[in-house]
GUDONU-182968 format. One record per residue (C-alpha): residue in three letters; x, y, z; residue number from 1. Coordinates in steps of 0.02 Angstrom, whole numbers, always signed. Each point is the difference from the previous one (the first is absolute). Layout:
N
<kelo><residuo>Ala</residuo><east>X</east><north>Y</north><up>Z</up><num>NUM</num></kelo>
...
This chain:
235
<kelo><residuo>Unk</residuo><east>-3584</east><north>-9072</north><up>-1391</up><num>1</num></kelo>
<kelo><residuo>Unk</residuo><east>+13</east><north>+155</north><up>-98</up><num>2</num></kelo>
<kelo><residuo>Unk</residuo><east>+33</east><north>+115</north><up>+146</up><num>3</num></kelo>
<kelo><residuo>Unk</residuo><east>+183</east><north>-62</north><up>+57</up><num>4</num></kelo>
<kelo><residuo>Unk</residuo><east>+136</east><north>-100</north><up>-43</up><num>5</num></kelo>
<kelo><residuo>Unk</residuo><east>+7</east><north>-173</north><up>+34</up><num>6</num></kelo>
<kelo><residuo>Unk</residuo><east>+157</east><north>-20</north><up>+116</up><num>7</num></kelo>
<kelo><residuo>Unk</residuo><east>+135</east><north>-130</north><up>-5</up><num>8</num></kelo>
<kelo><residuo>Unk</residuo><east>-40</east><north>-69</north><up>+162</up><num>9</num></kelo>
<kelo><residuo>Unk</residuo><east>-172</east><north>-136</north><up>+75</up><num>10</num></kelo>
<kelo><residuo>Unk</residuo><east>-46</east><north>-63</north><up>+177</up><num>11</num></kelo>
<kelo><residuo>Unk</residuo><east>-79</east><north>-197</north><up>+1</up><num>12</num></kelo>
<kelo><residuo>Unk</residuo><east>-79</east><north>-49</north><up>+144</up><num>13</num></kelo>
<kelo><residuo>Unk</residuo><east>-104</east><north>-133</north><up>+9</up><num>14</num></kelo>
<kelo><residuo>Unk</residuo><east>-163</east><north>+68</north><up>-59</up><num>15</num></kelo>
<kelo><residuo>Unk</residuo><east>+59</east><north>+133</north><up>-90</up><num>16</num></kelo>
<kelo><residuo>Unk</residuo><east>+120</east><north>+89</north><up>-145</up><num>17</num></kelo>
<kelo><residuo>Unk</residuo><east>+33</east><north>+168</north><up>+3</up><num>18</num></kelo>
<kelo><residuo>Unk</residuo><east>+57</east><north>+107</north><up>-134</up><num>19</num></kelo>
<kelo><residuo>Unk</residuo><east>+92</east><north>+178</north><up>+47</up><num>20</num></kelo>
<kelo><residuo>Unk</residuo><east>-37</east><north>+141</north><up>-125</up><num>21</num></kelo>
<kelo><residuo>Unk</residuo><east>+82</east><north>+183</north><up>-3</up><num>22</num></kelo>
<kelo><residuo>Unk</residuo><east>-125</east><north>+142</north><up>-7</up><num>23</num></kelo>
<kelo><residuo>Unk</residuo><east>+55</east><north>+172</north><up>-29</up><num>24</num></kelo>
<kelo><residuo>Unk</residuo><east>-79</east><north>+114</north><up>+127</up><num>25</num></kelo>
<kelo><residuo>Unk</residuo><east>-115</east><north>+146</north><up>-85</up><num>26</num></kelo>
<kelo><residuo>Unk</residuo><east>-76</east><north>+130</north><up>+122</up><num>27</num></kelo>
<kelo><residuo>Unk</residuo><east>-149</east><north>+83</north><up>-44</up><num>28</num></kelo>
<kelo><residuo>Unk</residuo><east>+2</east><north>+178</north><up>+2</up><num>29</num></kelo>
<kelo><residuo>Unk</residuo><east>-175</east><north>+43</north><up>-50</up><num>30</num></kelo>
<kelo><residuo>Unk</residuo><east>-165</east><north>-83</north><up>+28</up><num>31</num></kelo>
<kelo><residuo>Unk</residuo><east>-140</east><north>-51</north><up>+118</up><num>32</num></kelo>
<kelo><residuo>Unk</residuo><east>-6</east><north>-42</north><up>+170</up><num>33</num></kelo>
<kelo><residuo>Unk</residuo><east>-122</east><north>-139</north><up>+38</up><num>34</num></kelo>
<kelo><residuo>Unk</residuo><east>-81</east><north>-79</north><up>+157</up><num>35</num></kelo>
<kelo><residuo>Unk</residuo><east>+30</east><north>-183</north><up>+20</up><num>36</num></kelo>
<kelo><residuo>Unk</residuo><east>-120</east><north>-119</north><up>+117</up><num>37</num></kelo>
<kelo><residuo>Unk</residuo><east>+47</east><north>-199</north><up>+26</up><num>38</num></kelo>
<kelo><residuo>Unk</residuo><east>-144</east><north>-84</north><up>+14</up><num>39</num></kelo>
<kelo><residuo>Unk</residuo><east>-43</east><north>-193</north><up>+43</up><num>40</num></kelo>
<kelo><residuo>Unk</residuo><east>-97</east><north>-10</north><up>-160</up><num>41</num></kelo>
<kelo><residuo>Unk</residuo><east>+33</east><north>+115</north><up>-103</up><num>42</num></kelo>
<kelo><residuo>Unk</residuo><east>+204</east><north>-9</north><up>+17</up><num>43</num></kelo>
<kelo><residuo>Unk</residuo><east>+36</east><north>+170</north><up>-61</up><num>44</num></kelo>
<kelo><residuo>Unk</residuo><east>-108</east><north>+145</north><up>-16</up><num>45</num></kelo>
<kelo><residuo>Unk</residuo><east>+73</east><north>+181</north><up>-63</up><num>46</num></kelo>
<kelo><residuo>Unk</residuo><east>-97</east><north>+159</north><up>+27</up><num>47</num></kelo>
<kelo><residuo>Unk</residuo><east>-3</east><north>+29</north><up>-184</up><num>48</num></kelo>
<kelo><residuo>Unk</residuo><east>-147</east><north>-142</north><up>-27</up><num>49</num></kelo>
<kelo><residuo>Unk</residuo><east>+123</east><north>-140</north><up>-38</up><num>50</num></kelo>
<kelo><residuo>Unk</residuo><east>-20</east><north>-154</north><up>+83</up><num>51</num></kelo>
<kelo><residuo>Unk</residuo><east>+98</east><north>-174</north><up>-8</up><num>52</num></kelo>
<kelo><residuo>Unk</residuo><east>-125</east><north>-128</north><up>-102</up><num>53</num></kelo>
<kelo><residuo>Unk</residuo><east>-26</east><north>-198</north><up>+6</up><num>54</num></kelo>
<kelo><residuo>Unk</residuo><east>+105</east><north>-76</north><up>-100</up><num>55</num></kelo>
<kelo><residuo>Unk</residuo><east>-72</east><north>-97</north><up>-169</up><num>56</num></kelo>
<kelo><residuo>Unk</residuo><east>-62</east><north>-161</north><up>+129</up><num>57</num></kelo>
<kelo><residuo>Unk</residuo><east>-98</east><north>+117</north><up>+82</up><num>58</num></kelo>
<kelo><residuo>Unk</residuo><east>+119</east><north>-19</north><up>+170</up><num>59</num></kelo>
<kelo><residuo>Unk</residuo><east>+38</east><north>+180</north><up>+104</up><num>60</num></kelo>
<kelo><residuo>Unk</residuo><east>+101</east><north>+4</north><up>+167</up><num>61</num></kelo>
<kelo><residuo>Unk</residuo><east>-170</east><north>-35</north><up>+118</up><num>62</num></kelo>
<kelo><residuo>Unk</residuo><east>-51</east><north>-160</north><up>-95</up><num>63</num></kelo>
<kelo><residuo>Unk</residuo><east>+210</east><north>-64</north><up>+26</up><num>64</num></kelo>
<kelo><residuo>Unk</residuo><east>-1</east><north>+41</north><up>+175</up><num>65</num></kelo>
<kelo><residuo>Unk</residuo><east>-161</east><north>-103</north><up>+15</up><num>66</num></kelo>
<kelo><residuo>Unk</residuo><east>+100</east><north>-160</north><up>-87</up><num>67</num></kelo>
<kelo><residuo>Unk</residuo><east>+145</east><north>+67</north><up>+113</up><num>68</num></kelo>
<kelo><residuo>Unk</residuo><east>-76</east><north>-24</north><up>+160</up><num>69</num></kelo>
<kelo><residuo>Unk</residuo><east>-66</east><north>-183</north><up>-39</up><num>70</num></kelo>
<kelo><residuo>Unk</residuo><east>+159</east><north>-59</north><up>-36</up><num>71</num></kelo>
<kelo><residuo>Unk</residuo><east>+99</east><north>-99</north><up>+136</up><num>72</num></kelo>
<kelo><residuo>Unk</residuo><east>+162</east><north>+130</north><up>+50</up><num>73</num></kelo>
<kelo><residuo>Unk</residuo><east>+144</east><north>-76</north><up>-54</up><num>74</num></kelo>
<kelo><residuo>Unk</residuo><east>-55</east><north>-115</north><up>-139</up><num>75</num></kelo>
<kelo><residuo>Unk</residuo><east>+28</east><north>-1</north><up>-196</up><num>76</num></kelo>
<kelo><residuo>Unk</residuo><east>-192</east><north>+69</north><up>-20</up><num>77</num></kelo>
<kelo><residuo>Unk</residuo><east>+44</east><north>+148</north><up>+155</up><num>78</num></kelo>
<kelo><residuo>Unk</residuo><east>+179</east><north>+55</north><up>-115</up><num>79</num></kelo>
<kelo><residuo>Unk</residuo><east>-96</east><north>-28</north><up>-191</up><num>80</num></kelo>
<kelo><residuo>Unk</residuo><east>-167</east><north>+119</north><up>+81</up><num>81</num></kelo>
<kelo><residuo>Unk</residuo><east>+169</east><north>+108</north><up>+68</up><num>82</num></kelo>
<kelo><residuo>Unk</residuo><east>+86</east><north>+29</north><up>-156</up><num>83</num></kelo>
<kelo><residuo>Unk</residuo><east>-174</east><north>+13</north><up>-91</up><num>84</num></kelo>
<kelo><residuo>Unk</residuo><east>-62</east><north>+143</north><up>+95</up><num>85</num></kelo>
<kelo><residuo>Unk</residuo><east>+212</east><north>+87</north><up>-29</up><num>86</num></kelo>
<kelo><residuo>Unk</residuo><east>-35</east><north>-28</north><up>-174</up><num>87</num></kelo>
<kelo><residuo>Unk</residuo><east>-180</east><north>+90</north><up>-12</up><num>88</num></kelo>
<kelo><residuo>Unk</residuo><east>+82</east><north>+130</north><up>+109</up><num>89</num></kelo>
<kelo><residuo>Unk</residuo><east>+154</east><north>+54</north><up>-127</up><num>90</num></kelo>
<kelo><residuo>Unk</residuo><east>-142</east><north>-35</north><up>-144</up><num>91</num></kelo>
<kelo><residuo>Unk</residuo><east>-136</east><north>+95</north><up>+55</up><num>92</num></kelo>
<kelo><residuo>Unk</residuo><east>+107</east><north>+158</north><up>+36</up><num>93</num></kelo>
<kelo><residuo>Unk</residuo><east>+88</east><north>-14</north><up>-167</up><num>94</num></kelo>
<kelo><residuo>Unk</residuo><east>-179</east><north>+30</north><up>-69</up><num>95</num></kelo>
<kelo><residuo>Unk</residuo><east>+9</east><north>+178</north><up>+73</up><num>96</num></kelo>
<kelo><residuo>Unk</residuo><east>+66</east><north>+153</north><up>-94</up><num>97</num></kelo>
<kelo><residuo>Unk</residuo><east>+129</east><north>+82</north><up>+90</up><num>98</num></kelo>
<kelo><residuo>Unk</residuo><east>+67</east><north>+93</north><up>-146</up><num>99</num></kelo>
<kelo><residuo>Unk</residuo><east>-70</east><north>+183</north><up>+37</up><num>100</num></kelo>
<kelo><residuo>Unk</residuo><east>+24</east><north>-25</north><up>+197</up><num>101</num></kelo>
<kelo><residuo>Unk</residuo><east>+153</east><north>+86</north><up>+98</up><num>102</num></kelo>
<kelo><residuo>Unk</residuo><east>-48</east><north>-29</north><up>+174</up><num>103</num></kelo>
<kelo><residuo>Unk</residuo><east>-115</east><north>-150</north><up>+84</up><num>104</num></kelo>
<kelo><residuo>Unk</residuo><east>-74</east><north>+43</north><up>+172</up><num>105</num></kelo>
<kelo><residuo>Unk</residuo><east>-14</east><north>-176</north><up>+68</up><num>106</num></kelo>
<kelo><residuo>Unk</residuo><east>-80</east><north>-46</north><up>+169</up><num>107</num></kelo>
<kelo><residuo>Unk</residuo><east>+104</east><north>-28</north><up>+116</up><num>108</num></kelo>
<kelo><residuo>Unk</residuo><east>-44</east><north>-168</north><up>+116</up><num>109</num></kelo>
<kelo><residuo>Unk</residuo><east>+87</east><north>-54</north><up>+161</up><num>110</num></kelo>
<kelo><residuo>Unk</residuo><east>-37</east><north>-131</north><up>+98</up><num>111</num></kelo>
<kelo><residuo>Unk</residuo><east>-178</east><north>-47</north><up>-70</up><num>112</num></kelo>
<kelo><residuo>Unk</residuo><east>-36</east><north>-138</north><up>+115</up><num>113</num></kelo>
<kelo><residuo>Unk</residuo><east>+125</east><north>+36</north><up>+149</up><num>114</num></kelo>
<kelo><residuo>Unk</residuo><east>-111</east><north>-54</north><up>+154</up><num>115</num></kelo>
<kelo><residuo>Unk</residuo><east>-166</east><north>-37</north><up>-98</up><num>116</num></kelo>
<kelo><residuo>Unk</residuo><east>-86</east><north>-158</north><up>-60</up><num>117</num></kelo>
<kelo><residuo>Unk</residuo><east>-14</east><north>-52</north><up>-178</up><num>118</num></kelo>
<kelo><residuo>Unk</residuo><east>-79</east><north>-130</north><up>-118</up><num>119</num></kelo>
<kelo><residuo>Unk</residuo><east>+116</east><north>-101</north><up>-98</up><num>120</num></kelo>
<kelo><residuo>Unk</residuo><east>-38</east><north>+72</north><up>-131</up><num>121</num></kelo>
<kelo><residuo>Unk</residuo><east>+62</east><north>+173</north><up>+45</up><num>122</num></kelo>
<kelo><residuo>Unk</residuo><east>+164</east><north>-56</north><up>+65</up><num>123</num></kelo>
<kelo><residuo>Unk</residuo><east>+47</east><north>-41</north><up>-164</up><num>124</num></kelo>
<kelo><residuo>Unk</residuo><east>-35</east><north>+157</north><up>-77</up><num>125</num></kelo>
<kelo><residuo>Unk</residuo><east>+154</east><north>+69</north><up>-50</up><num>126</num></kelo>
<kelo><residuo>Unk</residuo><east>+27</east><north>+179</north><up>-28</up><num>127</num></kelo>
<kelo><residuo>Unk</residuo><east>+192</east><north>+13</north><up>+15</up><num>128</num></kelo>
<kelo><residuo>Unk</residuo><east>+5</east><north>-95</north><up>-151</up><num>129</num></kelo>
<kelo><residuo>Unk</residuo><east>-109</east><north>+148</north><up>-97</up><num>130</num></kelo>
<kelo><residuo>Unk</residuo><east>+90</east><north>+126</north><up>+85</up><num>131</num></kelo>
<kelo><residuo>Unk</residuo><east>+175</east><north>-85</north><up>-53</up><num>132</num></kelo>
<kelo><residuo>Unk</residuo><east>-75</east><north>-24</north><up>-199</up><num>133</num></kelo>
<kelo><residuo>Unk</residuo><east>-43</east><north>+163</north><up>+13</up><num>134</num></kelo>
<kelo><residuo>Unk</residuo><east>+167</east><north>+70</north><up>+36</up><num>135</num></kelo>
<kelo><residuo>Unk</residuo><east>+92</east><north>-120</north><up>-106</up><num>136</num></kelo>
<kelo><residuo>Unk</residuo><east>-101</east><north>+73</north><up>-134</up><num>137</num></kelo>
<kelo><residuo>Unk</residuo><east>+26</east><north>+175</north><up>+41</up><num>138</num></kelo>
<kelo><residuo>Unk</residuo><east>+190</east><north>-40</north><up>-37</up><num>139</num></kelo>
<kelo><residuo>Unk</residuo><east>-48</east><north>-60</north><up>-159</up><num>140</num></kelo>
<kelo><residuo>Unk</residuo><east>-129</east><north>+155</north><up>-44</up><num>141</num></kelo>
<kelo><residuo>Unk</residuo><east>+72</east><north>+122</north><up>+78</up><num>142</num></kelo>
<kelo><residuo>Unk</residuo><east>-113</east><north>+73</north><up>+116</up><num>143</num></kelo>
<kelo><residuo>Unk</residuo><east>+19</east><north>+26</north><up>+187</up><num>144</num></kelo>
<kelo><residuo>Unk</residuo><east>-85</east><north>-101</north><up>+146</up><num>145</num></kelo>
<kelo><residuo>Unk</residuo><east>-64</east><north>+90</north><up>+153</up><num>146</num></kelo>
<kelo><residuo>Unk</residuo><east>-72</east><north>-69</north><up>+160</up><num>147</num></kelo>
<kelo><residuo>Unk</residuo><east>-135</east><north>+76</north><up>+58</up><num>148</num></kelo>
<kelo><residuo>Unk</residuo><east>-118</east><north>+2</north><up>+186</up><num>149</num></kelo>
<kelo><residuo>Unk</residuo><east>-153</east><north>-109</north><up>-35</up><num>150</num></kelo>
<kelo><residuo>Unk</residuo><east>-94</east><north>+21</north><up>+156</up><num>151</num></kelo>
<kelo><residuo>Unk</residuo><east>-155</east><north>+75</north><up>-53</up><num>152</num></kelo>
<kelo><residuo>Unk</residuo><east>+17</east><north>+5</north><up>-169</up><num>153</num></kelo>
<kelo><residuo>Unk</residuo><east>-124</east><north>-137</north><up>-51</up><num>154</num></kelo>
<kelo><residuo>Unk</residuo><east>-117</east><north>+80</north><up>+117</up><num>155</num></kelo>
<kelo><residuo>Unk</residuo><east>+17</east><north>+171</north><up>-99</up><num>156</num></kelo>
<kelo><residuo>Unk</residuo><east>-109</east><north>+68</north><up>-132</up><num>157</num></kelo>
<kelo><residuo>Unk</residuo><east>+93</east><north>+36</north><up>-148</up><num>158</num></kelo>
<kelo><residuo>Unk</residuo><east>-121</east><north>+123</north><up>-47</up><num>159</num></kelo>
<kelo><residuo>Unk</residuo><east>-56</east><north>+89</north><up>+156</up><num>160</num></kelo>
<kelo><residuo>Unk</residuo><east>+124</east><north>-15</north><up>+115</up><num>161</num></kelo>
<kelo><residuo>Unk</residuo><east>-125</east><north>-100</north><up>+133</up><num>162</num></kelo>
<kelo><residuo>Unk</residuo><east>+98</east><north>-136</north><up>+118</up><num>163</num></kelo>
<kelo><residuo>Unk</residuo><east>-123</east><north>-134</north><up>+71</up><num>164</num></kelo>
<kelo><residuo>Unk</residuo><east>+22</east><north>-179</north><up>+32</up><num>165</num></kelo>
<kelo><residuo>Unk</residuo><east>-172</east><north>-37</north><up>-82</up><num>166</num></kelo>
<kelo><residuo>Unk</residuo><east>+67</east><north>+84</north><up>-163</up><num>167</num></kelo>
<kelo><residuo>Unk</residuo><east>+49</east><north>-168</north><up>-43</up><num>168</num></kelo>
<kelo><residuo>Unk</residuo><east>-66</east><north>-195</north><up>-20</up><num>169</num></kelo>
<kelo><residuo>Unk</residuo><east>+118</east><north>-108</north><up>-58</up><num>170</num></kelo>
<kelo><residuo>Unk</residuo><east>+28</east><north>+40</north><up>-190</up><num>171</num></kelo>
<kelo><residuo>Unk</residuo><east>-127</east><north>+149</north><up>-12</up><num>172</num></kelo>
<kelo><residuo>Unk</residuo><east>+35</east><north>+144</north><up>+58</up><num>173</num></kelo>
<kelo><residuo>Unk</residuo><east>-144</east><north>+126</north><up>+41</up><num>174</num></kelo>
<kelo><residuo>Unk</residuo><east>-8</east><north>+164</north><up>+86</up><num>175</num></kelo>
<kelo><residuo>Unk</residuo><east>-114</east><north>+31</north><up>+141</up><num>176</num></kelo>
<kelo><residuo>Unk</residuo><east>+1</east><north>+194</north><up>-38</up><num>177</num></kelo>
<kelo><residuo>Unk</residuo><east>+2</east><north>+19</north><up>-188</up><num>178</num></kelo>
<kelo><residuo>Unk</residuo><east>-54</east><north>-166</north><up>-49</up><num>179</num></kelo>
<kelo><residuo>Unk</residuo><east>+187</east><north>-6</north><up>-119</up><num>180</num></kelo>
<kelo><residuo>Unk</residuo><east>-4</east><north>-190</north><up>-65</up><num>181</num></kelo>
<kelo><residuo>Unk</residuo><east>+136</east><north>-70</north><up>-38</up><num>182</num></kelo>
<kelo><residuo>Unk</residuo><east>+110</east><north>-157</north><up>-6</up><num>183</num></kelo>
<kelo><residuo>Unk</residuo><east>+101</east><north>-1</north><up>+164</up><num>184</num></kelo>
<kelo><residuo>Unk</residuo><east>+167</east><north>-57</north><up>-61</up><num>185</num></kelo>
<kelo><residuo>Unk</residuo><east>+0</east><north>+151</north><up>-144</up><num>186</num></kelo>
<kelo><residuo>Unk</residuo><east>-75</east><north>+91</north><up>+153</up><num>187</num></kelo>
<kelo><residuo>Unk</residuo><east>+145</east><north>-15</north><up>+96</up><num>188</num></kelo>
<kelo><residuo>Unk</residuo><east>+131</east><north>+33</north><up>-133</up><num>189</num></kelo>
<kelo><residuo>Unk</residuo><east>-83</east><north>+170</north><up>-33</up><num>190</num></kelo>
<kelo><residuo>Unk</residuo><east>+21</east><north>+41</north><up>+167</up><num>191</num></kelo>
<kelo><residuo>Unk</residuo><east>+217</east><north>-39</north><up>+3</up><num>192</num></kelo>
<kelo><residuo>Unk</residuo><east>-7</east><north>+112</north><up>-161</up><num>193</num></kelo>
<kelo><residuo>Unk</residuo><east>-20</east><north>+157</north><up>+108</up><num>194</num></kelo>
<kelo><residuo>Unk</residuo><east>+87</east><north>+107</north><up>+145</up><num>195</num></kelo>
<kelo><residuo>Unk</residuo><east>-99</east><north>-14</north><up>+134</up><num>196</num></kelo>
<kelo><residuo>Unk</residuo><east>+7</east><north>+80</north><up>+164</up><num>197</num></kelo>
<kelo><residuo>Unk</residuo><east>+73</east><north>-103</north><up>+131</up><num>198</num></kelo>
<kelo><residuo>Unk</residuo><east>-108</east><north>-44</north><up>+135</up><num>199</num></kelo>
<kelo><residuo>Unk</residuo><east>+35</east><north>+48</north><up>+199</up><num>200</num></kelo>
<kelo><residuo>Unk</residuo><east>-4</east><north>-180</north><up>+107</up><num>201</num></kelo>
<kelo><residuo>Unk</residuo><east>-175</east><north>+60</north><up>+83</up><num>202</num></kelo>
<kelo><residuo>Unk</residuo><east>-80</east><north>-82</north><up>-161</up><num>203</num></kelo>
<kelo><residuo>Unk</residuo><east>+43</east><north>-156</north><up>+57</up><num>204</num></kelo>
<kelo><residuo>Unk</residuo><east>-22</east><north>+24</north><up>+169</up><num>205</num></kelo>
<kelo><residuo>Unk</residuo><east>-186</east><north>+69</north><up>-9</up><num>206</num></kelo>
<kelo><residuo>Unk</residuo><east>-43</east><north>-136</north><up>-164</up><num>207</num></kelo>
<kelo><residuo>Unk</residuo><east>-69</east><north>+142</north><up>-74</up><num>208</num></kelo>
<kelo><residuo>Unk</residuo><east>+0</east><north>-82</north><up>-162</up><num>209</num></kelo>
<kelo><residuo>Unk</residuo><east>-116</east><north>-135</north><up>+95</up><num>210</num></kelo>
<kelo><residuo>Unk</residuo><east>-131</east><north>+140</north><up>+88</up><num>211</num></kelo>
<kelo><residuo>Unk</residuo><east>-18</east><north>+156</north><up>-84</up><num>212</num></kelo>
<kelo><residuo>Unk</residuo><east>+125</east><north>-28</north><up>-154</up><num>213</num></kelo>
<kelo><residuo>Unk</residuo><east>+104</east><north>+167</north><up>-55</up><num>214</num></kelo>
<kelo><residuo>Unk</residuo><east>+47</east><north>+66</north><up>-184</up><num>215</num></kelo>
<kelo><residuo>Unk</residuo><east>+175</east><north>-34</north><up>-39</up><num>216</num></kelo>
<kelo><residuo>Unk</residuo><east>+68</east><north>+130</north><up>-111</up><num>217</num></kelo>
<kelo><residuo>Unk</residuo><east>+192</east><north>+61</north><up>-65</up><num>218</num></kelo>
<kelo><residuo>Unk</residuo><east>+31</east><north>+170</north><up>+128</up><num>219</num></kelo>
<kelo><residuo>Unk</residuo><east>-135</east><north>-63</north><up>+138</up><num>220</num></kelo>
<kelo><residuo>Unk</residuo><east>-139</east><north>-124</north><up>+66</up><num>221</num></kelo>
<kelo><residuo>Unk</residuo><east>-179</east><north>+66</north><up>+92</up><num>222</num></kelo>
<kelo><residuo>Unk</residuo><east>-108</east><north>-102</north><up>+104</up><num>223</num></kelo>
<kelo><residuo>Unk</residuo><east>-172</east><north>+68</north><up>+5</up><num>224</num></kelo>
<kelo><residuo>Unk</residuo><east>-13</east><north>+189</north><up>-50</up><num>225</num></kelo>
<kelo><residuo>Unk</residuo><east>+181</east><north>+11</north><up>+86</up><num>226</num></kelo>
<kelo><residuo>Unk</residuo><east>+164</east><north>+13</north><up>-76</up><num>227</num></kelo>
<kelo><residuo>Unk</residuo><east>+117</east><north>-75</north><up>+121</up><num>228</num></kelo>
<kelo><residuo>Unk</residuo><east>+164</east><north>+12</north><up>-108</up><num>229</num></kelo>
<kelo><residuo>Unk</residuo><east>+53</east><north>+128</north><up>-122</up><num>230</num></kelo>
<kelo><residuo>Unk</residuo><east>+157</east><north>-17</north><up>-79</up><num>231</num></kelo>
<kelo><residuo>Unk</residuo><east>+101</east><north>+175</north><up>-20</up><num>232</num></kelo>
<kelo><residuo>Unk</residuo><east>+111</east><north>+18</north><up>-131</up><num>233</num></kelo>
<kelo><residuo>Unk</residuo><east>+153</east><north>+108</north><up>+85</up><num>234</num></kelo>
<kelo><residuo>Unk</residuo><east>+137</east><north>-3</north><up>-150</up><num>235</num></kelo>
């Protein structure tokens, strides 16, 4: 590893041998701030266009998840599709280019499935482990991580502002108001790039991003013709 220092110390268990290296921390104090969006495809998407790629046998995090969730928990097949889907995690994010980026907005995610059904498959999507690469790596780089609210944000239009459920269909993201296509993921990441207003609890009360849909924008939002929060600058 050119990064660190090898230390004098390992831990053996019995699957593994790990290797302790020094890294001397180097803060950033210039560049970018970027948008991040985990995805159960695509495993990292950054609001500058960069996405995480299949790797050279044409595997990405959706097609190990499927292998994932046909294995038997528990068994030698369950741990290999385990540490194969680690390993395309750290590798795929290595891919990225960090090296102009002071600050990553990630989505924050709490308790995804707390009191809701899911398929196999989606229980063993695992986005603690991206978040965790991510700010391993940011030790390494340099840069910052920041959590960031995601409710709403895949529903917003990174162009026009306009919240809607429909806005989005799985991977494709398309706005009911300005017709803005886009990929979701990249979508979504645009959308933890910027300040935006935050947003009184009557929104979810009222689903207004279900009925009538509102634009979404850094000092207020407007349903209809009427702008129900303007943010005043006192300082």
């Amino acid at each position: 590893m050119q990064k660190g220092k090898i230390k004098n110390s390992i831990r053996i268990n019995e699957n593994k041998l790990v290797l302790f290296y020094e890294i001397e921390s180097k803060d950033k104090t210039q560049g970018k701030t970027l948008g991040a969006d985990q995805g159960q495809i695509t495993c990292l998407s950054l609001s500058d266009g960069q996405v995480t790629k299949k790797n050279k046998h044409n595997y990405d995090l959706n097609h190990i998840q499927d292998i994932l969730s046909r294995r038997k928990k528990g068994s030698k097949g369950f741990r290999r599709s385990q540490n194969h889907r680690n390993n395309y995690i750290n590798w795929s994010i290595n891919q990225l280019d960090f090296s102009k980026v002071k600050v990553i907005k990630l989505e924050k995610i709490l308790n995804l499935r707390k009191g809701k059904s899911s398929s196999r498959k989606l229980s063993h999507w695992t986005y603690t482990d991206i978040k965790n690469k991510l700010i391993l790596l940011s030790e390494i780089e340099g840069f910052d991580v920041v959590e960031n609210e995601n409710k709403f944000m895949s529903q917003r239009c990174s162009s026009c502002g306009f919240t809607h459920k429909s806005n989005r269909k799985g991977k494709t993201f398309k706005c009911i108001n300005c017709d803005f296509t886009s990929d979701s993921d990249l979508n979504a990441a645009s959308n933890h790039e910027v300040e935006l207003i935050e947003l009184p609890i009557l929104v979810w009360q009222q689903h207004i991003n279900r009925t009538t849909g509102f634009h979404w924008f850094n000092d207020e939002y407007i349903v209809g013709d009427e702008c129900i929060v303007r943010h005043v600058n006192l300082t």
